[in-house]
MARZA-112200 format. One line per 3 residues: their letters; for each residue x, y, z of C-alpha. Coordinates in pm, 1 decimal. Each point is the difference from the previous one (the first is absolute). Example, Ala and Ser with C-alpha at 12.3 -4.5 7.8 and 13.67 -1.06 7.14 Angstrom:
AS> 1230.0 -450.0 780.0  137.0 344.0 -66.0;
// end
This chain:
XXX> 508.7 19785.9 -8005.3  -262.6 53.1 241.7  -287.4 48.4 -196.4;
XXX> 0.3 -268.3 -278.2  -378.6 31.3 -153.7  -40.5 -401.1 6.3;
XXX> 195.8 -284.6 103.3  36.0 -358.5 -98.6  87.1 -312.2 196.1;
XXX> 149.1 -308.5 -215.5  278.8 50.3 -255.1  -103.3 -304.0 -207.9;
XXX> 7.0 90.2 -429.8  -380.4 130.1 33.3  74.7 216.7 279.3;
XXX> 353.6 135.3 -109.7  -217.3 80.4 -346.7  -280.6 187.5 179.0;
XXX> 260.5 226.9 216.0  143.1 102.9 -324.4  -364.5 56.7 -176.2;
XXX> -111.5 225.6 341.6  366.3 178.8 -24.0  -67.4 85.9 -384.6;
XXX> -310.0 122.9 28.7  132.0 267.3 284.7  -63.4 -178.4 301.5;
XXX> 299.7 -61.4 277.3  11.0 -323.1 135.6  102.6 -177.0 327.9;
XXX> 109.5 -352.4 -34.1  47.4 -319.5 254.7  84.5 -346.8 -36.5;
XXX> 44.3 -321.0 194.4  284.7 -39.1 -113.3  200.7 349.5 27.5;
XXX> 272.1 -103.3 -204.3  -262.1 30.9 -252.4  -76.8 330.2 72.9;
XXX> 359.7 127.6 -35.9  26.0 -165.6 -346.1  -288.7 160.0 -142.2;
XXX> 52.4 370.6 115.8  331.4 -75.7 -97.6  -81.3 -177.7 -375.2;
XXX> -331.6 132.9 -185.0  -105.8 197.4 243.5  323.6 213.4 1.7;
XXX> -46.3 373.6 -37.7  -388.8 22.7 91.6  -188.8 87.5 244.9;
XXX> 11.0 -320.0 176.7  84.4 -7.6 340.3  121.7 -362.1 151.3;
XXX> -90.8 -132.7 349.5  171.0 -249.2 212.3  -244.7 -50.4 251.5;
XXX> -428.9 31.0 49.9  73.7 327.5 258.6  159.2 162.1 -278.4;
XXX> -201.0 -99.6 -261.9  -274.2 142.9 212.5  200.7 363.0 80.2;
XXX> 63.5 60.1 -377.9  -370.6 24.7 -75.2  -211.0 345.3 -81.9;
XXX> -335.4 -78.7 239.8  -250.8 -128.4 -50.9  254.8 -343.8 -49.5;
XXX> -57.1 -203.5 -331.7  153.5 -298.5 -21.8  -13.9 -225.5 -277.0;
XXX> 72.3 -393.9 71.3  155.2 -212.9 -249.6  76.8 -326.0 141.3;
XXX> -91.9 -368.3 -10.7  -410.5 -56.5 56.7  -33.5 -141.5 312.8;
XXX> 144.5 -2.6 337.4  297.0 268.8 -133.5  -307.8 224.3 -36.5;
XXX> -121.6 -39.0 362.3  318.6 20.9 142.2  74.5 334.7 -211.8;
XXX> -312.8 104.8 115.7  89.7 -46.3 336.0  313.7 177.4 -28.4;
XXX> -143.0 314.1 -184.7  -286.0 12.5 328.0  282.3 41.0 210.2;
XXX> 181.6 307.9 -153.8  -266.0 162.7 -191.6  -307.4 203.0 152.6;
XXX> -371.9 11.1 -27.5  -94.4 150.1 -293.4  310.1 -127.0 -192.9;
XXX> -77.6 -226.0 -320.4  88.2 -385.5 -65.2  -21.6 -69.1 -338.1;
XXX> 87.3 -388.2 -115.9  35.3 -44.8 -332.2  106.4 -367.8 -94.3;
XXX> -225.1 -317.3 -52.3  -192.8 -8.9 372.0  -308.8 -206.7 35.1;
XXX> -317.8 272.9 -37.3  -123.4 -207.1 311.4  358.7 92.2 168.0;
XXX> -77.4 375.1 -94.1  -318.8 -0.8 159.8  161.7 -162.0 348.9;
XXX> 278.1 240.8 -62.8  -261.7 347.2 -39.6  -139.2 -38.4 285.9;
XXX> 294.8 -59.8 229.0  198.4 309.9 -126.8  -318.3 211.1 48.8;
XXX> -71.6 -136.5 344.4  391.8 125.1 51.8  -109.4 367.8 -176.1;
XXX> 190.8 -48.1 -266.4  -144.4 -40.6 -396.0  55.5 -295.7 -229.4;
XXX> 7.3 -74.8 -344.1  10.1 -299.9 -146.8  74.6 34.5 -426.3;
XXX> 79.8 -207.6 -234.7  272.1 58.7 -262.4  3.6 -129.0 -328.9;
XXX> 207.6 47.3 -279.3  302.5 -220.3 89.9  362.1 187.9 -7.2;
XXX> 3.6 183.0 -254.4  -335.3 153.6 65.2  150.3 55.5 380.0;
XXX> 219.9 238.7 -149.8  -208.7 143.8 -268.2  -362.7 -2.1 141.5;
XXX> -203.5 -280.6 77.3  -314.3 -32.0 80.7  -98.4 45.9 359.2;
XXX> -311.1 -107.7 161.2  -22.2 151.2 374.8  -295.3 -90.0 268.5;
XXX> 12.4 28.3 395.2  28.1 312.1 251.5  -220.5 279.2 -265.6;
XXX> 138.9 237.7 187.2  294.2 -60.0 -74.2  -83.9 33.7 -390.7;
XXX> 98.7 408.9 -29.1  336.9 -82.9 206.3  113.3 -216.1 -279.7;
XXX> -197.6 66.0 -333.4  220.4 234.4 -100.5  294.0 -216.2 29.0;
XXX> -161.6 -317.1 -158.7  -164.1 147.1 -290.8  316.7 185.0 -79.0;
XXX> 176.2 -330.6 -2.4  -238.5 -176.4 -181.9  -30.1 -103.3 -381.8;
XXX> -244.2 206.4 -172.0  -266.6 -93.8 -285.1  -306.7 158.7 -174.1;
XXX> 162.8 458.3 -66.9  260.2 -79.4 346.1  -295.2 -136.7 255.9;
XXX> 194.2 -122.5 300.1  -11.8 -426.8 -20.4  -47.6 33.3 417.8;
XXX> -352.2 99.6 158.2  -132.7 -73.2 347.1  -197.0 -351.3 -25.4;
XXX> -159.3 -28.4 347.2  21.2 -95.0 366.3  247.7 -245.2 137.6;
XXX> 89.5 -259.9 -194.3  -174.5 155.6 -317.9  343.6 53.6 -183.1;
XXX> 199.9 -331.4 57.9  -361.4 -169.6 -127.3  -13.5 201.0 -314.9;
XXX> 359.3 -115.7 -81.5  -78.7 -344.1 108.4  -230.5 -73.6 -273.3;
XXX> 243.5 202.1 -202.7  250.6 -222.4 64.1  -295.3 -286.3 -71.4;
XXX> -76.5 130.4 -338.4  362.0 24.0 -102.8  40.6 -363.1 93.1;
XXX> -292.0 -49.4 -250.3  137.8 186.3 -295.1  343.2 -111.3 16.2;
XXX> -152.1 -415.2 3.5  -229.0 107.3 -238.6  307.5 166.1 -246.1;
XXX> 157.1 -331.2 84.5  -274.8 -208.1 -91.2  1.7 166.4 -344.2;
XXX> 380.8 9.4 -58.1  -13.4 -385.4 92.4  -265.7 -31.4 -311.7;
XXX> 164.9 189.4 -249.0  324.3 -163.0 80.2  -117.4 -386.7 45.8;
XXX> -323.5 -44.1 -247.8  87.6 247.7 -253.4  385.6 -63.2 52.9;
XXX> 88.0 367.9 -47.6  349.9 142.5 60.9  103.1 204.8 321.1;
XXX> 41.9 293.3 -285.3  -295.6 -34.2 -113.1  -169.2 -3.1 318.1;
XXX> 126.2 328.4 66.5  -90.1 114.0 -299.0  -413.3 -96.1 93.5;
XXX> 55.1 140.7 287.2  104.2 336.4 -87.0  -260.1 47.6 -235.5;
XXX> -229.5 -95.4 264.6  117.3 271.1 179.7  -61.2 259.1 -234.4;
XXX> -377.8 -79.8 60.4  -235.6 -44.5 290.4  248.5 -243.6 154.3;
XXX> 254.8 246.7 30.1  139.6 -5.5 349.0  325.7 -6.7 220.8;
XXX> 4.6 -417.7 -17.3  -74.9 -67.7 -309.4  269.1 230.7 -73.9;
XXX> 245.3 -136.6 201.5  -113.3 -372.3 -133.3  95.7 138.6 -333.9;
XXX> 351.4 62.8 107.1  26.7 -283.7 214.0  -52.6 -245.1 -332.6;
XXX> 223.8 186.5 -206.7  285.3 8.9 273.3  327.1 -219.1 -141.8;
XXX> 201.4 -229.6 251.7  421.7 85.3 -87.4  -43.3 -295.1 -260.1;
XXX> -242.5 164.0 -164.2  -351.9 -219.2 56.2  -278.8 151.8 220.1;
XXX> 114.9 28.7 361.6  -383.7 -33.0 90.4  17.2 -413.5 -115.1;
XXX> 282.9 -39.2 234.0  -221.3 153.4 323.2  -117.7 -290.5 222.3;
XXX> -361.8 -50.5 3.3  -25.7 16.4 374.0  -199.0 333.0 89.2;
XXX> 28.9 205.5 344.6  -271.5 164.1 215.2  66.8 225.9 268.6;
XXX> -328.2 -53.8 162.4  -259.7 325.1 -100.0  -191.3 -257.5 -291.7;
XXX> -37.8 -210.7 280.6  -150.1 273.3 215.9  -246.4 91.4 -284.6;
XXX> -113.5 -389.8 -39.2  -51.0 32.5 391.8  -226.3 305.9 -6.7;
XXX> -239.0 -102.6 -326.4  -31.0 -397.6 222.8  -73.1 221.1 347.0;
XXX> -236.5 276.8 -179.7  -201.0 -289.9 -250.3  155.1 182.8 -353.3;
XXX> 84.5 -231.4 -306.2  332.8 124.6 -24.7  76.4 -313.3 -251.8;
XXX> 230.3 111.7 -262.6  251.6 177.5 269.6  -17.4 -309.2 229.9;
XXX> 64.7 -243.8 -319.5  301.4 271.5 -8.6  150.1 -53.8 301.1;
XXX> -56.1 -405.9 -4.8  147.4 10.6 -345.9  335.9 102.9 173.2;
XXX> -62.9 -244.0 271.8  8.8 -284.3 -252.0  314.6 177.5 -187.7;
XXX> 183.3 -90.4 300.8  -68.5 -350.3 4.9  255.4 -14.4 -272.4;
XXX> 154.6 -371.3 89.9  -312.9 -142.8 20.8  -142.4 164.6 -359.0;
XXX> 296.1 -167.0 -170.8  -74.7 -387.8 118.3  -380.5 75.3 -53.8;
XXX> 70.5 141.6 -322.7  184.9 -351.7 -65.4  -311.4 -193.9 76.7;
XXX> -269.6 223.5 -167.9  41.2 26.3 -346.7  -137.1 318.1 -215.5;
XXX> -272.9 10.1 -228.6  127.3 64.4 -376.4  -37.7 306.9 -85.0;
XXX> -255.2 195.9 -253.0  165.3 315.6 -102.7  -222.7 310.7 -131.5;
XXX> -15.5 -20.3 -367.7  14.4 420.6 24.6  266.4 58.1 227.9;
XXX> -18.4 410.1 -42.3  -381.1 20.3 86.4  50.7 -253.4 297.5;
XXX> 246.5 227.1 169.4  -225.7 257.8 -47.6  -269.4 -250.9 165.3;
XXX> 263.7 -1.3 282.2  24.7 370.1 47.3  -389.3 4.9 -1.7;
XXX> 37.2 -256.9 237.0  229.3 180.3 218.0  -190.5 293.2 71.7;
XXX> -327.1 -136.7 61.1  178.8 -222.7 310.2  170.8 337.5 99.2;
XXX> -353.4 158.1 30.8  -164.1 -319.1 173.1  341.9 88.1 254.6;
XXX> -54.4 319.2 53.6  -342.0 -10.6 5.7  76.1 -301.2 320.3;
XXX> 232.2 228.5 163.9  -282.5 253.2 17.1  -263.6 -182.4 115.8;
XXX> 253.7 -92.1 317.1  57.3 342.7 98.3  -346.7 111.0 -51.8;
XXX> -112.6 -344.1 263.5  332.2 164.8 244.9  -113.2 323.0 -15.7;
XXX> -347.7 -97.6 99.6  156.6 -226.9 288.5  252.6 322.9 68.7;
XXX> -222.1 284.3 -34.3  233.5 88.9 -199.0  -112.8 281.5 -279.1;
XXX> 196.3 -90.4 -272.1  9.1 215.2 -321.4  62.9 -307.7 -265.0;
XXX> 33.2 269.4 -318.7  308.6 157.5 190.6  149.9 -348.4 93.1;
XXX> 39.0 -65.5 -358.9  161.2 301.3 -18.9  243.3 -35.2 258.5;
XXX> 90.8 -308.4 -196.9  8.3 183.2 -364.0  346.9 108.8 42.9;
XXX> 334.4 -131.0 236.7  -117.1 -350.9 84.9  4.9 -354.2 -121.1;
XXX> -285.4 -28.0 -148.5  -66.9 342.7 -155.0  -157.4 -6.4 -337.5;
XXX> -204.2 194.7 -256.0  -285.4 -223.7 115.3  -18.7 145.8 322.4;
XXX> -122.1 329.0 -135.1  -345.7 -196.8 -127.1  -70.9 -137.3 359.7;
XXX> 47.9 347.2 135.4  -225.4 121.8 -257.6  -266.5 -278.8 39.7;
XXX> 39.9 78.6 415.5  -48.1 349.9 -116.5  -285.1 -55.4 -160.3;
XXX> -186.7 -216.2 258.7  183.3 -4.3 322.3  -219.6 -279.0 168.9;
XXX> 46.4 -184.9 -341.8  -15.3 -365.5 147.3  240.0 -181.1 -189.6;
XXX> 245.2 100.9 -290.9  -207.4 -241.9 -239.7  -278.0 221.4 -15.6;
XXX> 149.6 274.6 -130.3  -100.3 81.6 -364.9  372.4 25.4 -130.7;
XXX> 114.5 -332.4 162.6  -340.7 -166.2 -72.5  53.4 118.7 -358.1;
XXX> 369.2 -109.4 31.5  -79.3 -373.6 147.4  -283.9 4.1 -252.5;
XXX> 249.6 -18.4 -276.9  296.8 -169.6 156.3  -242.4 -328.7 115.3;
XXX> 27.5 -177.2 -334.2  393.4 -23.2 -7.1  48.7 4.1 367.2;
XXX> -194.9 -378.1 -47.8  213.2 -50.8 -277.6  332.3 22.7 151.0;
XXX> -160.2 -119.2 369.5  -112.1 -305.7 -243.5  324.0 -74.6 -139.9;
XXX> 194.9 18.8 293.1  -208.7 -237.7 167.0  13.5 -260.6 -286.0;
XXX> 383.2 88.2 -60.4  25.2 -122.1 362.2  198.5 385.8 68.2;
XXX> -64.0 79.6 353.1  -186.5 348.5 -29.2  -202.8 56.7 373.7;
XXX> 7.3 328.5 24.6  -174.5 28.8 -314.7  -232.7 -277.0 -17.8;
XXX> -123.4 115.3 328.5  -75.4 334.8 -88.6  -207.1 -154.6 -302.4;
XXX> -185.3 -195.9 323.5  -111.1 247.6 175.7  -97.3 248.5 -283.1;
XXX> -241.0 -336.5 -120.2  -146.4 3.7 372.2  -13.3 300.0 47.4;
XXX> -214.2 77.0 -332.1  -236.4 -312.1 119.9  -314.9 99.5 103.2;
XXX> -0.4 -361.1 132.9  236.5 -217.9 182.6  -11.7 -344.8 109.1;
XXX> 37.1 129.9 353.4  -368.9 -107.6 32.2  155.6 -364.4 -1.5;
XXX> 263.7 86.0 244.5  -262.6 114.5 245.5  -184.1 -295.9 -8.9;
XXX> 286.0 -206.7 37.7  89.8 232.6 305.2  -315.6 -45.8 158.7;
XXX> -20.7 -407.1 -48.4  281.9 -31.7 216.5  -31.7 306.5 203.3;
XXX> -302.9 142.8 3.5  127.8 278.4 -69.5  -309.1 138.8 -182.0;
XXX> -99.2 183.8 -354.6  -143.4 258.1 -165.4  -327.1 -29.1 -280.1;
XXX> 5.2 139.9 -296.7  -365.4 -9.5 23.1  -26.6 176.4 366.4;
XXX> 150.7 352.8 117.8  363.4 10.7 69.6  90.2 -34.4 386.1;
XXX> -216.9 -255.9 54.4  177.2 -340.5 78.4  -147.9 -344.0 -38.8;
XXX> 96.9 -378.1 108.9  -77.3 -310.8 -210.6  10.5 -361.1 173.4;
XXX> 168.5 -189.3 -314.3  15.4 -337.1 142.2  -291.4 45.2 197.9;
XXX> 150.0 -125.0 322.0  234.9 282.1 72.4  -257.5 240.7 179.8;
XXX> -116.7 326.1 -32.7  227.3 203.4 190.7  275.8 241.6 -178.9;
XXX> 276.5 160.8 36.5  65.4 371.9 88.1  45.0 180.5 -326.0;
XXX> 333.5 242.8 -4.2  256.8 96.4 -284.8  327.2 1.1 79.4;
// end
């Protein structure tokens, strides 16, 4: 084959499974891995019979592709990324596209834009989501980089992509350079938040109300039958109801030691570098930091005993508080995860179209849910909306949720259950509904020491001012600056 329509670099499970969604939807593919062995196996095993050609080496790789080049990358983030990049410079041409579609750094996408155009070549940088499965049966794809590029391979990656909302494509273009691996960086972000905050609720029901794992997944399929319904609350469901060989819930059995592969991180990184109160997502991601600090939990939790605990006389209407509970934090996440690509896009220049993002993650990734459809709506609506809060249905929403999202906040503070995700969600909805912090403290402390200056609430804003407190520290003051 000499004129495969795409090719793909990386025979790993999520690459193997997007060959075989780009052969079933019509498209040939060329395929190269490090490893050729690798290659052989797969054109030999599932992708047997279809119009998947193997190649054992970058030349031919290069050779087997219809012009202009697409190449799709579908290694480790990192250095295997550079040096693939590297490779593909050497046997492609200009005007040939480089397309990486794992887990890169949006900062690494930028560095890597630029030095495939200054080569004449394109680049796109997308993220993925949707796990294996969705690999193979559409995920959700979220491409930025090289626009011109964008023709070249739209029809290929909306074809391949899960669709939502009468068949709309889950895969639009989402800006310049680094644009798409951002986008599914705070993707990533807000999954880490949903999937503490599902485990902050699971670990209530289970250890205050002392409810079976079958019952459990009983709340949580009716939960999904409502405005929680979404892919992990579904899968939580199964997860509790899943039997070990002797018959009790494998889930007890798990460790409680949870991994990270890095993109939570990223997002924590971002919301510190562009000033945004990404809270609840970065309680997320320290909440699995202190999982894995599982030898030193057990001697602390031999030194630190529990408070007794006060069960809910009602226990049906406080799960329901729970589920109230739930989705107001999922709003206050989303709503975070917004306000960070809104402060990246101003950085970026980036002209992001936030309606369509929550499209793009209605259908074929992680954290696709029924929800989504309100933010695109609310987007819709008001496209410079400035934060998810204000939106009438999720101000309405909140509005009702706030009494039992206390409740349960309440009683799994005095229950001494660890709940951050959720308790810090509570946080910043009370600061951010304060017309008045104590900020005005902090800035007087600041400028005792520092002289760092303050604002009056009695003169204009932008106008600075320097008080002597002790009277023998001078008059002079610092230069004002944010970081």
């Amino acid at each position: 084959m000499s004129n495969a329509d795409i090719g793909l670099i990386g025979l790993a499970v999520m690459g193997e499974n997007l060959v075989l969604n780009m052969e079933s939807k019509g498209f040939s593919v060329a395929v190269f891995n490090r490893t050729v062995s690798k290659v052989d196996d797969f054109v030999k095993g599932r992708g047997a019979g279809k119009k998947i050609s193997g190649c054992h080496s970058m030349e031919e790789f290069a050779s087997a592709l219809s012009k202009p080049r697409k190449a799709m990358i579908m290694v480790k983030a990192g250095q295997a990324v550079d040096d693939t990049i590297e490779q593909l410079l050497e046997a492609f041409e200009p005007g040939d596209i480089i397309i990486d579609g794992g887990n890169s750094n949006y900062q690494d996408t930028i560095r890597r834009t630029a030095y495939v155009e200054s080569k004449g070549l394109l680049y796109i940088g997308t993220g993925v989501s949707g796990g294996e499965e969705g690999a193979l049966t559409g995920p959700s794809i979220m491409p930025g980089g090289s626009k011109a590029a964008w023709p070249f391979v739209k029809p290929i990656l909306q074809a391949i992509s899960a669709k939502a909302d009468g068949n709309i494509p889950c895969c639009d273009w989402v800006g310049e350079n680094g644009a798409g691996h951002f986008v599914k960086m705070v993707h990533n972000g807000i999954e880490y938040g949903d999937m503490q905050l599902i485990c902050e609720t699971y670990d209530i029901m289970k250890n205050l109300l002392g409810l079976s794992y079958e019952e459990m997944g009983n709340v949580f399929e009716e939960w999904n039958k409502a405005e929680l319904n979404s892919y992990l609350v579904e899968i939580t469901r199964d997860i509790l109801r899943f039997k070990d060989e002797d018959g009790k819930a494998l889930a007890e059995k798990i460790l409680d030691t949870a991994g990270q592969k890095g993109t939570g991180k990223w997002t924590g990184i971002a919301a510190l570098e562009f000033g945004v109160p990404l809270t609840l997502i970065g309680e997320a991601v320290f909440a699995r930091c202190l999982s894995a600090a599982k030898d030193e939990r057990v001697r602390a939790s031999k030194i630190f005993a529990s408070p007794g605990k006060t069960i809910p006389a009602d226990k049906k209407a406080f799960i329901d508080d729970i589920r109230k509970a739930l989705y107001a934090a999922k709003v206050v996440s989303y709503a975070q995860g917004y306000l960070l690509m809104r402060e990246a896009a101003k950085e970026y220049k980036w002209n992001l179209n936030y309606g369509g993002i929550a499209l793009m993650w209605r259908g074929g990734c992680i954290i696709r849910s029924a929800f989504l459809g309100k933010i695109k709506e609310a987007f819709d609506k008001k496209p410079d909306l400035e934060n998810l809060l204000l939106d009438p249905f999720f101000s309405k929403a909140i509005g009702e949720a706030q009494a039992s999202w206390r409740r349960v906040a309440a009683a799994a503070i005095s229950n001494g259950i660890s709940a951050p995700a959720l308790t810090a969600a509570l946080s910043y909805f009370d600061g951010y509904r304060s017309e008045r912090l104590p900020a005005n403290l902090l800035q007087a402390q600041r400028d005792y020491f520092g002289a760092h200056t303050y604002e009056r609430t009695d003169k204009k804003r932008g106008e600075f001012f320097h008080t002597n407190w002790t009277g023998h520290g001078g008059n002079t003051s610092a230069s004002t600056y944010t970081v």
